[in-house]
VEXZADO-576200 format. One record per residue: residue number from 0; residue in one letter; chain; x, y, z of N, C-alpha, C, O in turn. Coordinates in Angstrom, 3 decimals, padded with zeros to 6 digits. Atoms other than C-alpha are relative to their C-alpha. Layout:
+-----+--------+--------+----------+----------+----------+----------+----------+----------+----------+----------+----------+----------+----------+----------+
! num ! residu ! chaine !      n_X !      n_Y !      n_Z !     ca_X !     ca_Y !     ca_Z !      c_X !      c_Y !      c_Z !      o_X !      o_Y !      o_Z !
+-----+--------+--------+----------+----------+----------+----------+----------+----------+----------+----------+----------+----------+----------+----------+
! NUM !      A !      A !        X !        Y !        Z !        X !        Y !        Z !        X !        Y !        Z !        X !        Y !        Z !
...
+-----+--------+--------+----------+----------+----------+----------+----------+----------+----------+----------+----------+----------+----------+----------+
This chain:
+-----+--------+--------+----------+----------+----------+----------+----------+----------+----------+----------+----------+----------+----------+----------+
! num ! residu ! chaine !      n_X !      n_Y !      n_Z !     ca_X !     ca_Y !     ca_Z !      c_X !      c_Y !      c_Z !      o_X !      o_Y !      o_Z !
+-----+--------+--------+----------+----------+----------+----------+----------+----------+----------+----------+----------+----------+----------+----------+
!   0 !      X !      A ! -001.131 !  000.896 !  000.067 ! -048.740 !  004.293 ! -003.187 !  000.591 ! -000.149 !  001.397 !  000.955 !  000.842 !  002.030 !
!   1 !      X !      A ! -000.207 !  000.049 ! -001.382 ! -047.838 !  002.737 !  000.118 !  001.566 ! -000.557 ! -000.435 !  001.753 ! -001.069 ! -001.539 !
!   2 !      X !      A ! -001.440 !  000.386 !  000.251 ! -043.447 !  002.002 !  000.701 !  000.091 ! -001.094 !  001.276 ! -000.041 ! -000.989 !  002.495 !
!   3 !      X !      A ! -000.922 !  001.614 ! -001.003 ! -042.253 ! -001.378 !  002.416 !  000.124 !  000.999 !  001.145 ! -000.216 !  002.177 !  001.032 !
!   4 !      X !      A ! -000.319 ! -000.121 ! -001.067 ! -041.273 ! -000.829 !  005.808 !  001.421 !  000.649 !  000.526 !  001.982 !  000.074 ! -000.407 !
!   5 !      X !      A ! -001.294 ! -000.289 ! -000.344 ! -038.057 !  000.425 !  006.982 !  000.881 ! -001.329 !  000.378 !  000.513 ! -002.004 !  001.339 !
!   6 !      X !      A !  000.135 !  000.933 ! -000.833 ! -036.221 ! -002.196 !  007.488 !  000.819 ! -000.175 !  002.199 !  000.764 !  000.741 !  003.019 !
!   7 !      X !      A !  000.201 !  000.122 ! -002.057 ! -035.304 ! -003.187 !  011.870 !  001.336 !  001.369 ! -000.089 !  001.326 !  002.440 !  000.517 !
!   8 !      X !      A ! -001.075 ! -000.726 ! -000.837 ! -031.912 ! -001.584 !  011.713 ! -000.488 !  001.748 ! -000.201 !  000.089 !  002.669 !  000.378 !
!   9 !      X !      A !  000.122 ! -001.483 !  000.395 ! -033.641 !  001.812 !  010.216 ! -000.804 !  000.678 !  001.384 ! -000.758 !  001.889 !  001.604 !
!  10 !      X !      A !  000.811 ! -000.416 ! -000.907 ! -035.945 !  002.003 !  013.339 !  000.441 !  000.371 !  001.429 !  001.272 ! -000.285 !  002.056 !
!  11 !      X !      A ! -000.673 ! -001.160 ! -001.408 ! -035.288 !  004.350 !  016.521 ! -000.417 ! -001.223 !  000.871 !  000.003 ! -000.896 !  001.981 !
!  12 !      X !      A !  000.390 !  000.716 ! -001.315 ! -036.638 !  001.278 !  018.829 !  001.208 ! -001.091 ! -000.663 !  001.484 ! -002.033 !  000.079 !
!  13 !      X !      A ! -001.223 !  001.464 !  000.181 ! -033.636 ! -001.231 !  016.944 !  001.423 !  001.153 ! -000.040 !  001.564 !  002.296 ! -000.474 !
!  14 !      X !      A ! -001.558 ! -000.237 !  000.357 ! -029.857 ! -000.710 !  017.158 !  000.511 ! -000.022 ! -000.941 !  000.428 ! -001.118 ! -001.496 !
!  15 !      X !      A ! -000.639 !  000.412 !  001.082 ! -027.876 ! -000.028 !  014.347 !  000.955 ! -001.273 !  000.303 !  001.731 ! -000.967 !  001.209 !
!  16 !      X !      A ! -001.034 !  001.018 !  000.008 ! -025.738 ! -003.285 !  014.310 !  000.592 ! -000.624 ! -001.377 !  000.462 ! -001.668 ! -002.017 !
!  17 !      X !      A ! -001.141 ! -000.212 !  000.990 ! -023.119 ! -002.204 !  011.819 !  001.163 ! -000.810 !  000.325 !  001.453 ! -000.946 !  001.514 !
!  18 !      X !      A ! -001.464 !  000.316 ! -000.178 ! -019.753 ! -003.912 !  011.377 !  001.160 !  000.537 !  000.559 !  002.132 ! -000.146 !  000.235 !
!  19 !      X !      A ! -000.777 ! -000.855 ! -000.901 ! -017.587 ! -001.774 !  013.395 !  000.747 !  000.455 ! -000.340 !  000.855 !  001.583 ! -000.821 !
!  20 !      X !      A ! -000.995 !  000.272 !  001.000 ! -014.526 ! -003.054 !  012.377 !  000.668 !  000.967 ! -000.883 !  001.313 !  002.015 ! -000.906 !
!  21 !      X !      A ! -000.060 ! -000.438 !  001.427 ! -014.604 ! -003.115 !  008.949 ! -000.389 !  001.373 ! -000.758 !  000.115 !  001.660 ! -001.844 !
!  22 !      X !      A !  000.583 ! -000.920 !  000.595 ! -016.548 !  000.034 !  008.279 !  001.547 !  001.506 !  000.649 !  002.244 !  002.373 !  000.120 !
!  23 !      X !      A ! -000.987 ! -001.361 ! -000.949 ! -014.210 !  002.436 !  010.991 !  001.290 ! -000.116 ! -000.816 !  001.840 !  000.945 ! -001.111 !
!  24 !      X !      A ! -001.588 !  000.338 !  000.362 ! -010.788 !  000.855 !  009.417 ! -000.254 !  000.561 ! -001.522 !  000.556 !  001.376 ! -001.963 !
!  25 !      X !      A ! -000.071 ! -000.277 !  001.824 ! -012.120 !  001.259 !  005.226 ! -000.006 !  001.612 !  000.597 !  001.006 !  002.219 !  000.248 !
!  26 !      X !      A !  000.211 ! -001.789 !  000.509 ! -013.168 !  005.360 !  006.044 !  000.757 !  000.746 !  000.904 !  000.586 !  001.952 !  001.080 !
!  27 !      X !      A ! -001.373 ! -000.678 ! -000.519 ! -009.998 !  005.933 !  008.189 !  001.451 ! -000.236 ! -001.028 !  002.530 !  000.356 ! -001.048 !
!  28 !      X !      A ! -000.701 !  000.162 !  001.283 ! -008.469 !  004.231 !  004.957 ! -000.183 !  001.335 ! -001.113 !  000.688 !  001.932 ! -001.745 !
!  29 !      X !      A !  000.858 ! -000.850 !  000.716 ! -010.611 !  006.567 !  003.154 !  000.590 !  001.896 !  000.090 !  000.917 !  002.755 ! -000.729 !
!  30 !      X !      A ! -000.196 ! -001.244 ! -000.297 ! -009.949 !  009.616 !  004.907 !  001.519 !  000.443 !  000.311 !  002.016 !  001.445 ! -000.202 !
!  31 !      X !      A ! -001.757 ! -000.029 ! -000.349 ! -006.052 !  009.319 !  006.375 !  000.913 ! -001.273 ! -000.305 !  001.374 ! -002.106 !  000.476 !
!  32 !      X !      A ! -000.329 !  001.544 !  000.634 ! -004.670 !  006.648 !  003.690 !  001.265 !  000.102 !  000.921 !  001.553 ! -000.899 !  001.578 !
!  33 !      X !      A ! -001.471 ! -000.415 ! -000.529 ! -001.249 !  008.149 !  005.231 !  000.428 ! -001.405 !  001.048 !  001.481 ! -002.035 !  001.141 !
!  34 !      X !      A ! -000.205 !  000.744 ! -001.375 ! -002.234 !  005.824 !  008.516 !  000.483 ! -001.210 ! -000.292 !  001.189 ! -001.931 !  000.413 !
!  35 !      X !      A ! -000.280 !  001.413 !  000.205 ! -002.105 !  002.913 !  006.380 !  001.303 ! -000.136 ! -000.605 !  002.059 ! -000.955 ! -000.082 !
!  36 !      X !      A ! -000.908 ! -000.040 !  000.600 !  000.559 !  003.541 !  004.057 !  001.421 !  000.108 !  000.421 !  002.230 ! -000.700 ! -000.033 !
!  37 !      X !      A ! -001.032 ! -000.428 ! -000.544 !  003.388 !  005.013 !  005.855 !  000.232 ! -001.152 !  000.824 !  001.181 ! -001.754 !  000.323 !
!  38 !      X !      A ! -000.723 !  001.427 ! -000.743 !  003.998 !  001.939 !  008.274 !  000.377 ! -000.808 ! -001.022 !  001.509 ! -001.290 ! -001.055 !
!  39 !      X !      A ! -000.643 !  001.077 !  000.548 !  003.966 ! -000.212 !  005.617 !  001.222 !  000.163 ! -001.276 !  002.007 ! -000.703 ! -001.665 !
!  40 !      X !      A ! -001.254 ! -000.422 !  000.521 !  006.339 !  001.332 !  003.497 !  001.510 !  000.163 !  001.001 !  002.655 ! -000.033 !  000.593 !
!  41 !      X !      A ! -001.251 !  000.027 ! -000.723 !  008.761 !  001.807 !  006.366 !  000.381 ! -001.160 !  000.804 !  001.358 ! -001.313 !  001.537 !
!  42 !      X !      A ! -001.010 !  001.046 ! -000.604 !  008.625 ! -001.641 !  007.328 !  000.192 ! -001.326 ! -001.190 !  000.363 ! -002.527 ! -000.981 !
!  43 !      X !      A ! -000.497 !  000.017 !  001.388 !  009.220 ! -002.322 !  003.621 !  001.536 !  000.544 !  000.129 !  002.319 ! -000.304 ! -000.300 !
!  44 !      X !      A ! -000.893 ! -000.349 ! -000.012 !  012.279 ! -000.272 !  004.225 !  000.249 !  000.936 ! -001.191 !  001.419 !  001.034 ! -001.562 !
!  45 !      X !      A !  000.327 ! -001.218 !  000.561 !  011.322 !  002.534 !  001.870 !  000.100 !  001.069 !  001.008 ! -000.686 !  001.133 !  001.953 !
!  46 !      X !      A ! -000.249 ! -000.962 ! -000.938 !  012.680 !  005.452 !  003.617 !  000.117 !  001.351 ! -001.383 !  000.132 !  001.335 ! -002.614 !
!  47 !      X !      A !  000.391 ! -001.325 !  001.122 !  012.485 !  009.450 !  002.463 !  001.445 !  000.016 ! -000.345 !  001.558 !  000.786 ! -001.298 !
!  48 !      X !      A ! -000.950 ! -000.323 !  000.806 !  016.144 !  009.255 !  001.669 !  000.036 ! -000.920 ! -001.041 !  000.767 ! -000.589 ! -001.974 !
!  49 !      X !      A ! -000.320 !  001.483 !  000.975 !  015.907 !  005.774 ! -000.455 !  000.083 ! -001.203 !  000.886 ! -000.152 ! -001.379 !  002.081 !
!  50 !      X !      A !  000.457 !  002.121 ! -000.736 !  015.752 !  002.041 !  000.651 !  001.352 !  000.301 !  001.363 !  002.462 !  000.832 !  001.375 !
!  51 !      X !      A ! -000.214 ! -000.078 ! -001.567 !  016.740 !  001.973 !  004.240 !  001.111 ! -001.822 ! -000.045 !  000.583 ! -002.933 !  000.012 !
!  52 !      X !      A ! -000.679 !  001.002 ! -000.041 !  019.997 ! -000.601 !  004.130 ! -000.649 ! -001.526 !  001.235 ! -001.144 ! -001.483 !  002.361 !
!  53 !      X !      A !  000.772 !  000.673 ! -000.629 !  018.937 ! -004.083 !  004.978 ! -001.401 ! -000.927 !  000.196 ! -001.721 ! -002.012 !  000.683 !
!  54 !      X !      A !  001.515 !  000.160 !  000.458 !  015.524 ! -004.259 !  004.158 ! -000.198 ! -000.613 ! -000.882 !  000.726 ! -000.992 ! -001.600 !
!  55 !      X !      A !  000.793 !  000.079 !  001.207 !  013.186 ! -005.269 !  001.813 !  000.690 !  000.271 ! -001.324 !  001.410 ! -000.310 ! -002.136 !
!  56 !      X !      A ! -000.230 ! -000.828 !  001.239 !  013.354 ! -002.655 ! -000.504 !  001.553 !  000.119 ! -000.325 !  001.913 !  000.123 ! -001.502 !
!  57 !      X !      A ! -001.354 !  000.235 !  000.864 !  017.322 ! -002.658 ! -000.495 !  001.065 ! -001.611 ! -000.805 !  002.145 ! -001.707 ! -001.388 !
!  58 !      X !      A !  000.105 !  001.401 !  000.447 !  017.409 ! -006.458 ! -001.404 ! -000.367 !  000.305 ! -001.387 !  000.275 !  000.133 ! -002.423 !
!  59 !      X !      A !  000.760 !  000.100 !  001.597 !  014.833 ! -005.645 ! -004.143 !  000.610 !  000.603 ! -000.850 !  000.737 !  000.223 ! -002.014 !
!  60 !      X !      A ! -000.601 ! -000.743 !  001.359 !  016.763 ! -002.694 ! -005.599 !  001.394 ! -000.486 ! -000.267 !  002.115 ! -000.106 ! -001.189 !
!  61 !      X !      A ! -001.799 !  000.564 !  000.970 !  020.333 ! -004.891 ! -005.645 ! -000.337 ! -001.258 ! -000.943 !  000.482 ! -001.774 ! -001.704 !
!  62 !      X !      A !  000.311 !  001.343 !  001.094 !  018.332 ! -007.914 ! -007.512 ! -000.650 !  001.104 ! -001.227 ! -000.445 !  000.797 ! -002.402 !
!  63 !      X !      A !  000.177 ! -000.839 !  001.405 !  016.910 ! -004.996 ! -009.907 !  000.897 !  000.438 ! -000.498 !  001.088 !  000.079 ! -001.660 !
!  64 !      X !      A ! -000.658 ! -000.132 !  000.407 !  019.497 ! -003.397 ! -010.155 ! -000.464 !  001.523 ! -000.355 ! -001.111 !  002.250 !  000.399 !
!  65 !      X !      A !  000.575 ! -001.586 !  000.429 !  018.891 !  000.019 ! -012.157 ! -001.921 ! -000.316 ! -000.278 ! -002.609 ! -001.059 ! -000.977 !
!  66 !      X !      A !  001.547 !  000.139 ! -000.041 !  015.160 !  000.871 ! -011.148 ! -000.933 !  000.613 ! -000.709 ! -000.992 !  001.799 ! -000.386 !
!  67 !      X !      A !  000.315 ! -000.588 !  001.183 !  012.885 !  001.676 ! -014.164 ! -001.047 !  001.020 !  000.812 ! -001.754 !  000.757 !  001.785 !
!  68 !      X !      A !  000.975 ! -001.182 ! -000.398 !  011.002 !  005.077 ! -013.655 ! -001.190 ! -000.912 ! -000.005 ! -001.094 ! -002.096 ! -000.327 !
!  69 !      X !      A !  001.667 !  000.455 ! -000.177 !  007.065 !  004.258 ! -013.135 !  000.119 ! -001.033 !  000.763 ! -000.801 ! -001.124 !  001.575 !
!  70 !      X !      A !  000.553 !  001.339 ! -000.144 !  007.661 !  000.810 ! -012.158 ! -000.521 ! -000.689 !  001.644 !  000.293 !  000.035 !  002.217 !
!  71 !      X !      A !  000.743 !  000.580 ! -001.416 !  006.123 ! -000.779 ! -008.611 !  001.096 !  000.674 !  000.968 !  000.756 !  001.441 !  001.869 !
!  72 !      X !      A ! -000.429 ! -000.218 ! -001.046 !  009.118 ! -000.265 ! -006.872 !  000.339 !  001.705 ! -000.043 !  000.390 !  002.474 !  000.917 !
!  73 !      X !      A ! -000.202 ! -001.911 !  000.221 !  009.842 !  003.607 ! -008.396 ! -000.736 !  000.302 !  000.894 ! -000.237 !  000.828 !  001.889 !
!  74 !      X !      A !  001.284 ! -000.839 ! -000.614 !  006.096 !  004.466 ! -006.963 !  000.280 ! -000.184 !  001.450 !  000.360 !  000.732 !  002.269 !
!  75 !      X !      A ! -000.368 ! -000.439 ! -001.614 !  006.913 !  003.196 ! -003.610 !  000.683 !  000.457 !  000.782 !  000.425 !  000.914 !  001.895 !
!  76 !      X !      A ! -000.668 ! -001.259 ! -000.893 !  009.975 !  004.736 ! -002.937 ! -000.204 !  001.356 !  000.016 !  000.116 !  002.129 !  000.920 !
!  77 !      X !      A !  000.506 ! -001.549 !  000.084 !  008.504 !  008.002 ! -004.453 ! -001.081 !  000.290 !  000.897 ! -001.292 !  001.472 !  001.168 !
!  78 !      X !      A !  000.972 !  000.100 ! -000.825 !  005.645 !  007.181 ! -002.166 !  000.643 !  000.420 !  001.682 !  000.120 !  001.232 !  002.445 !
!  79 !      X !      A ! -001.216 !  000.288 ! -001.289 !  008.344 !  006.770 !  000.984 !  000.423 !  001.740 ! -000.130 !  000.378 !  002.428 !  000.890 !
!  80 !      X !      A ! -000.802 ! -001.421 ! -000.214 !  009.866 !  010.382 !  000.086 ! -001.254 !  000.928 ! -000.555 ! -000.874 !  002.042 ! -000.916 !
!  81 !      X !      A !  001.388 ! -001.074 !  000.141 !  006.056 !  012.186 ! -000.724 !  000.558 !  000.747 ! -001.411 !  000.666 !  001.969 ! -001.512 !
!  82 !      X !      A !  000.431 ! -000.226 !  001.474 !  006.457 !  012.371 ! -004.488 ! -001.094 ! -000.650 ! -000.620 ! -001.911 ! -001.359 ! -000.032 !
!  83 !      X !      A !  001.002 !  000.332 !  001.290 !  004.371 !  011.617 ! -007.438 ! -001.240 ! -001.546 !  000.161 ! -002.422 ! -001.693 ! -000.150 !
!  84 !      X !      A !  000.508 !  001.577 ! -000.513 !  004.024 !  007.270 ! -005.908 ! -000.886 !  000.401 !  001.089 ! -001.557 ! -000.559 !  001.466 !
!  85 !      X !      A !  000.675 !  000.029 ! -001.442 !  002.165 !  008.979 ! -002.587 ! -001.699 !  000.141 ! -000.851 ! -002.700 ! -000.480 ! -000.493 !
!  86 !      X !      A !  001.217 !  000.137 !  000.731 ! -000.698 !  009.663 ! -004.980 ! -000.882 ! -000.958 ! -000.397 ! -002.106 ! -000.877 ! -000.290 !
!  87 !      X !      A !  000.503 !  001.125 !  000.636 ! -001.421 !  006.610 ! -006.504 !  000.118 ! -001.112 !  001.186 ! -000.648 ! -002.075 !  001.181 !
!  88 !      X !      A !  000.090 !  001.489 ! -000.919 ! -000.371 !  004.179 ! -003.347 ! -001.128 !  000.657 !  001.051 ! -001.803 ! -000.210 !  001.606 !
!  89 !      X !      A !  001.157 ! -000.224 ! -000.326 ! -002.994 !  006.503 ! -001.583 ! -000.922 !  000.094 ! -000.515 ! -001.938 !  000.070 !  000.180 !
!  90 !      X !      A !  001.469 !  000.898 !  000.284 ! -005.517 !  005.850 ! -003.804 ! -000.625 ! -000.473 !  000.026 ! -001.838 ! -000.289 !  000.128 !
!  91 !      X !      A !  000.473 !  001.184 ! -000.054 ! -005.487 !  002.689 ! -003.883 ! -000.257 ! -000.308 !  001.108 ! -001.086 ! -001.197 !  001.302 !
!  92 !      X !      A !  000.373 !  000.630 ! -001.453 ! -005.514 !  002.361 ! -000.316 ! -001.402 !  000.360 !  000.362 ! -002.150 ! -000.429 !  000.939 !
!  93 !      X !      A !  001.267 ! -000.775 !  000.176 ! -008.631 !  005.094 ! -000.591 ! -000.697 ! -001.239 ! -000.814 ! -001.445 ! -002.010 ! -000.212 !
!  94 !      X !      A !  000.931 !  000.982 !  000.295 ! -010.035 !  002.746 ! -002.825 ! -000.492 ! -001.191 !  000.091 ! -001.604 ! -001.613 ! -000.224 !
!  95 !      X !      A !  000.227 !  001.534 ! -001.224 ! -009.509 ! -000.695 ! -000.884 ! -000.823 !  000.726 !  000.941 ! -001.945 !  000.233 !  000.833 !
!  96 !      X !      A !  000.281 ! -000.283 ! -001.285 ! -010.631 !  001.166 !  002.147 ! -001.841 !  000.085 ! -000.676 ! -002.716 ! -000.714 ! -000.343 !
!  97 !      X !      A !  001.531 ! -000.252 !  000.936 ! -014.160 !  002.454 ! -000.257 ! -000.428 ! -001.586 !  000.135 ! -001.415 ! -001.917 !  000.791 !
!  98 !      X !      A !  000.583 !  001.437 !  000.629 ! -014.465 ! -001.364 ! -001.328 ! -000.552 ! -000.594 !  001.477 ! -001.725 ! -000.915 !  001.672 !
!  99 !      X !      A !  000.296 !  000.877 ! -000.935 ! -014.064 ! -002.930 !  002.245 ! -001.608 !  000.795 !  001.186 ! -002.519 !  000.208 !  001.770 !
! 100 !      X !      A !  001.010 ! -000.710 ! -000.939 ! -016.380 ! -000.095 !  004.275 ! -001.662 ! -000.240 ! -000.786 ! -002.684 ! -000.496 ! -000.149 !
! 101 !      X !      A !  001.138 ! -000.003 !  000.400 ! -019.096 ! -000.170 !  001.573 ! -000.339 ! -001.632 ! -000.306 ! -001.542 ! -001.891 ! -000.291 !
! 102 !      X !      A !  000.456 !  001.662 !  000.343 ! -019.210 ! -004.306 !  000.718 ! -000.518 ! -000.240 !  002.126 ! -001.564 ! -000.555 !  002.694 !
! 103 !      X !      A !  000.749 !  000.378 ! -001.574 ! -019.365 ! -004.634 !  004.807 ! -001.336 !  000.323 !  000.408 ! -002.154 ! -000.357 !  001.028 !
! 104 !      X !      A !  001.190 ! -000.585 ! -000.662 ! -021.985 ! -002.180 !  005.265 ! -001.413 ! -000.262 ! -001.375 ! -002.608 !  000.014 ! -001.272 !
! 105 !      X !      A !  001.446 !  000.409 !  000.651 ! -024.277 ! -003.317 !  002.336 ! -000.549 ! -001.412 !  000.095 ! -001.671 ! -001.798 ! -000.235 !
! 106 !      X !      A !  000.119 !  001.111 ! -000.319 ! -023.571 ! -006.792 !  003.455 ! -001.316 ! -000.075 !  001.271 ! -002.431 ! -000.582 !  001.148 !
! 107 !      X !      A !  000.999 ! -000.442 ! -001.584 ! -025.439 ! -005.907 !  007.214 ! -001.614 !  000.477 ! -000.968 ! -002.656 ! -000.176 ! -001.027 !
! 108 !      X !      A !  001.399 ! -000.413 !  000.657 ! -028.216 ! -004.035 !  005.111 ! -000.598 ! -000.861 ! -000.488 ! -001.744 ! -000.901 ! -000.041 !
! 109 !      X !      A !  000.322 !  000.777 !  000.490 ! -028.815 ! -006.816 !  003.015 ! -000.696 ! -000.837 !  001.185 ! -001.875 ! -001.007 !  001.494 !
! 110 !      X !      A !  000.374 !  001.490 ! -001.029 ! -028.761 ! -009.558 !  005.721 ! -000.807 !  000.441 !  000.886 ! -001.258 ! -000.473 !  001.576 !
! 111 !      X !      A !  001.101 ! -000.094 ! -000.694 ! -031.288 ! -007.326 !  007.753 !  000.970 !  000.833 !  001.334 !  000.340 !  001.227 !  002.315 !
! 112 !      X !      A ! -000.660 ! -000.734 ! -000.985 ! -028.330 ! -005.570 !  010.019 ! -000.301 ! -000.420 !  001.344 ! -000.643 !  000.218 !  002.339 !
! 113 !      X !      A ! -000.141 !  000.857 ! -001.538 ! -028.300 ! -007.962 !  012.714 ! -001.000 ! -000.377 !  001.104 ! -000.986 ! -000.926 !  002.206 !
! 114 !      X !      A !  001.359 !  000.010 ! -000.503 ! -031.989 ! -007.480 !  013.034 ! -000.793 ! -001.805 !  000.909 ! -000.805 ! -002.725 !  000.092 !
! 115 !      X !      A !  000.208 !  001.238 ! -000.638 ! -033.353 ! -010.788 !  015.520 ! -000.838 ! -000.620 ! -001.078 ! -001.585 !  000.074 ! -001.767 !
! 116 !      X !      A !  000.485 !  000.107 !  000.989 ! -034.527 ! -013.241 !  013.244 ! -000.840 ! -001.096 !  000.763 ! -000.198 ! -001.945 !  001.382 !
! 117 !      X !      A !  000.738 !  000.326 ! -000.905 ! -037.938 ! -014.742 !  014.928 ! -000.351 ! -001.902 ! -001.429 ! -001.118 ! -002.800 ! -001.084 !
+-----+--------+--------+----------+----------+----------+----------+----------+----------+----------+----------+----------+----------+----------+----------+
C-alpha cells in the first residue's frame, strides 16, 4: 500500500506558510483568554468594584435597573471582579480563539499552504 505524497507545506525543502495572524492571536486566545477579556471589559466599564461611573456598563445597569442574577450583564460584571462570569466569558473567548486558529490553519492545509501553484 503506497500513501499520497506529503503535501509542499509538509516538506523540509518548502516553508510552512501558515497564517500567522490568525493562528498566534486564536492560541494566545486559547491559552491567556485573560489578554482578551480584561481590556474589553474595562473599556466596557466593568470594573472589580462594579460598573465604573460613566460607561457602558453604568448606562446599561440604570436602563436595567435591578440586574437579574445569570443574566449577560451579571456574567460580565462577575467576570470584571474574577467570579463565577470569568469562567464562562473565558471560554468562550477559548472557544472563538479554538474556532478562528483551527478554521485558518485547515483553510492553508486545504488550499495547499501557500504551496506555488505551477
Amino acid at each position: 500500500m503506497t500513501f499520497p505524497p506529503f503535501p509542499a507545506c509538509a516538506r523540509a525543502d518548502h516553508a510552512l506558510k501558515i497564517p500567522l495572524i490568525p493562528v498566534v492571536a486564536g492560541l494566545t486566545a486559547v491559552v491567556a483568554p485573560a489578554i482578551v477579556t480584561a481590556p474589553i471589559l474595562a473599556a466596557l466599564g466593568f470594573g472589580a468594584a462594579g460598573p465604573v461611573a460613566g460607561t457602558a456598563a453604568a448606562v446599561a445597569q440604570g436602563v436595567l435597573g435591578n440586574v437579574v442574577a445569570g443574566s449577560p450583564f451579571a456574567i460580565a460584571q462577575s467576570a470584571a471582579m474574577g467570579g463565577y462570569g470569568a469562567a464562562i466569558i473565558n471560554g468562550v473567548v477559548q472557544g472563538a480563539g479554538l474556532l478562528v486558529a483551527g478554521a485558518s490553519s485547515a483553510k492553508c492545509l486545504i488550499s495547499g499552504c501557500g504551496e506555488d501553484k505551477k
